[in-house]
C-alpha positions in Angstrom: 17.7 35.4 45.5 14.7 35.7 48.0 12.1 33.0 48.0 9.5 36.0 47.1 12.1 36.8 44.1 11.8 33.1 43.1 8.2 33.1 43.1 7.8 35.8 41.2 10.1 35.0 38.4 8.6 31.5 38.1 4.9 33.7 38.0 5.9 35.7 34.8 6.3 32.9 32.2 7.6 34.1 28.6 4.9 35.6 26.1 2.6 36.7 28.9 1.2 40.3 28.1 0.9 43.1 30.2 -0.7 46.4 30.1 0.5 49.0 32.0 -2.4 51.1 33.9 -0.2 54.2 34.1 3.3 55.4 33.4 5.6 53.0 33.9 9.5 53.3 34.1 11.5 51.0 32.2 15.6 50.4 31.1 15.4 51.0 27.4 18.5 47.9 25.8 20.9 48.7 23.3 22.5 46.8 20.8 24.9 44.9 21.6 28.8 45.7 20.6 31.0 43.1 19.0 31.5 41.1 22.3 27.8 40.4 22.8 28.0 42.2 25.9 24.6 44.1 26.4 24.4 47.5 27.5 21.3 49.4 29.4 20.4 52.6 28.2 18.3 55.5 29.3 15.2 54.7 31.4 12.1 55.8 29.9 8.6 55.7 31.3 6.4 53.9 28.7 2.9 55.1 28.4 -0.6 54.5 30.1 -1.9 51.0 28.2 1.2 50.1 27.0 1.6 46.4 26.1 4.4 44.7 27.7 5.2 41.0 26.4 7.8 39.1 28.4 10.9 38.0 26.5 13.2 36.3 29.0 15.3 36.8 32.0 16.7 40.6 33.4 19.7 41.3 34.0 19.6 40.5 37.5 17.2 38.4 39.6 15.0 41.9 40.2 14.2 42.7 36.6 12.9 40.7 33.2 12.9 41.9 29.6 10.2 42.6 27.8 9.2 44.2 24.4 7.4 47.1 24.0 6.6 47.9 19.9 9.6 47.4 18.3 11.7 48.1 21.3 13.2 46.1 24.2 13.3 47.2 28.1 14.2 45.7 31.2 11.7 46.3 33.9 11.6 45.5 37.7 9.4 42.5 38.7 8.6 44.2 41.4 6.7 47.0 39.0 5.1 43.7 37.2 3.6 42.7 40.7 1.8 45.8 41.5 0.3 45.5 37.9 -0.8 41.9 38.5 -2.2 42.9 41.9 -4.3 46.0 40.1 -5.4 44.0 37.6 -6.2 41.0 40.5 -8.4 43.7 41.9 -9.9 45.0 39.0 -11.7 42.0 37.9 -12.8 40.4 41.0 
């Protein structure tokens, strides 16, 4: 893992919100067979304004889960910085 990787991990604490500013594509989760293994479904691009809250780790050091309604996605932290940095702009 890169130190920039690091950095942003550590910058996206659990229960912060996010809200999308336009469509954003995201790795829907399925449940989980009997070995607890869990599986990545289709990707999906969640809506303009959609809420994201962040519920733990990715599956790899690129990406972080999050729930969106009901659902949970993995997303790329990479996708979470450019929203940060619009939102950085936004209200400076």
């Amino acid at each position: 893992m890169s130190v920039r990787d690091q950095y942003v991990a550590q910058e996206t604490p659990l229960g912060r919100m996010y809200v999308v500013p336009g469509n954003f594509a995201a790795i829907s989760i399925l449940p989980t067979d009997d070995s607890g293994a869990i599986r990545l479904g289709l990707l999906h691009h969640l809506p303009e304004g959609a809420e994201l809250q962040i519920e733990g780790p990715g599956y790899n050091h690129r990406t972080v889960r999050v729930k969106y309604g009901s659902a949970s996605y993995y997303v790329f932290l990479d996708d979470l910085e450019l929203v940060r940095k619009q939102a950085a702009v936004a209200f400076a």
